[in-house]
N, C-alpha and C positions, 0 to 999 in steps of 0.2 A: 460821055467818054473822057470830059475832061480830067474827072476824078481819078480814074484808072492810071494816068500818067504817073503821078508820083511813085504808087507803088510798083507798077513797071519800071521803073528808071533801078530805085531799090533794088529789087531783084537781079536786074540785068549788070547791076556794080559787083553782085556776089559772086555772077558767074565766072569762073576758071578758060581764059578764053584761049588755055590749050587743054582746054577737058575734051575726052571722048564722048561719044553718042551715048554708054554705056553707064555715064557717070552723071549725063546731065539729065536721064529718063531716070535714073534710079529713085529717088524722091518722089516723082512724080506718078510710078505706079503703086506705091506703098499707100497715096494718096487714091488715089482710084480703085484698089482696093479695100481701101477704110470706107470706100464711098457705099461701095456694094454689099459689103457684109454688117457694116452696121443698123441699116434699114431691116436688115432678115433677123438681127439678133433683137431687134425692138419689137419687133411684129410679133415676133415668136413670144415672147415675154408678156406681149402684153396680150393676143391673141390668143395662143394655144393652150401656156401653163391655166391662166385662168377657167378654159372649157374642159380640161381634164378634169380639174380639182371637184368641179361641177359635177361631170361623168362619173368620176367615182363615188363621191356625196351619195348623190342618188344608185348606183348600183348596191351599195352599203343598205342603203334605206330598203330598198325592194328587197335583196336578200336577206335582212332582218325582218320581216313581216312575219306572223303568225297568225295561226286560227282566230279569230276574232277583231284583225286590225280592220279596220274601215281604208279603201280604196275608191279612185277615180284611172279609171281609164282615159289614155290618149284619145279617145273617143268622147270622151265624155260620159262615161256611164260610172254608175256608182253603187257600191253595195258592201259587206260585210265578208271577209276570204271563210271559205270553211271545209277549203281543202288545198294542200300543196303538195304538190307531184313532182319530183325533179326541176325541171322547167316552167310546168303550168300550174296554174291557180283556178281554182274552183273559186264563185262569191256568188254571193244568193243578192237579189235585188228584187226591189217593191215589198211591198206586202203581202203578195202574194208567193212570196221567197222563189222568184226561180230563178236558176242554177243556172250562171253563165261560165264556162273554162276559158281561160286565154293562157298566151303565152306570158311570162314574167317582162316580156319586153314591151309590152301593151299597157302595162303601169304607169303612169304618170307620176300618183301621187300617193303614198301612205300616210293614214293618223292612225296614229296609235291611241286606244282608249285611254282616260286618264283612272288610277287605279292609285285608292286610296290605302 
């Protein structure tokens, strides 16, 4: 606590010691406001923008898919698309091609064939 003295003494030389209650809080919430909203503006920046950019990436990827991209399901399953429907996707799996429909939100992942 020793340390805190000097800059207390400092401080306490600045104050107006016929200042109002008014005059001597006013600094001090501007401060306690900068306390509160700077934390939310860090989080946000570094938290949210980042999971958008993401969320969009991928919604971009899924509504660009066509007949013949290769997909992996949130589930894990995997197959070739060979039908889309507003919303859902049709993709054939195994070798035995059978025919699973999801919804476009059931997508995980698209590759597109490489095409020469």
């Amino acid at each position: 606590m020793q340390f805190l003295l000097p800059f207390l003494a400092e401080a306490a030389a600045d104050i107006d010691p016929n200042a109002t209650g008014a005059e001597l809080t006013g600094a001090s919430s501007i401060w306690s406001l900068l306390i509160i909203v700077v934390p939310l503006i860090l989080m946000y920046v570094i938290l949210i923008v980042p999971q958008r950019r993401r969320d969009k990436k991928m919604r971009d990827l899924i509504n660009s898919a066509i007949v013949g991209d290769e997909i992996v399901t949130i589930g894990g399953l995997c197959g070739k698309i060979v039908n889309i429907k507003d919303d859902e996707i049709t993709f054939e799996s195994s070798i035995e091609r059978t025919k699973i429909t999801i919804k476009k939100w059931g997508i995980k992942e698209v590759k597109k064939p490489i095409q020469s």
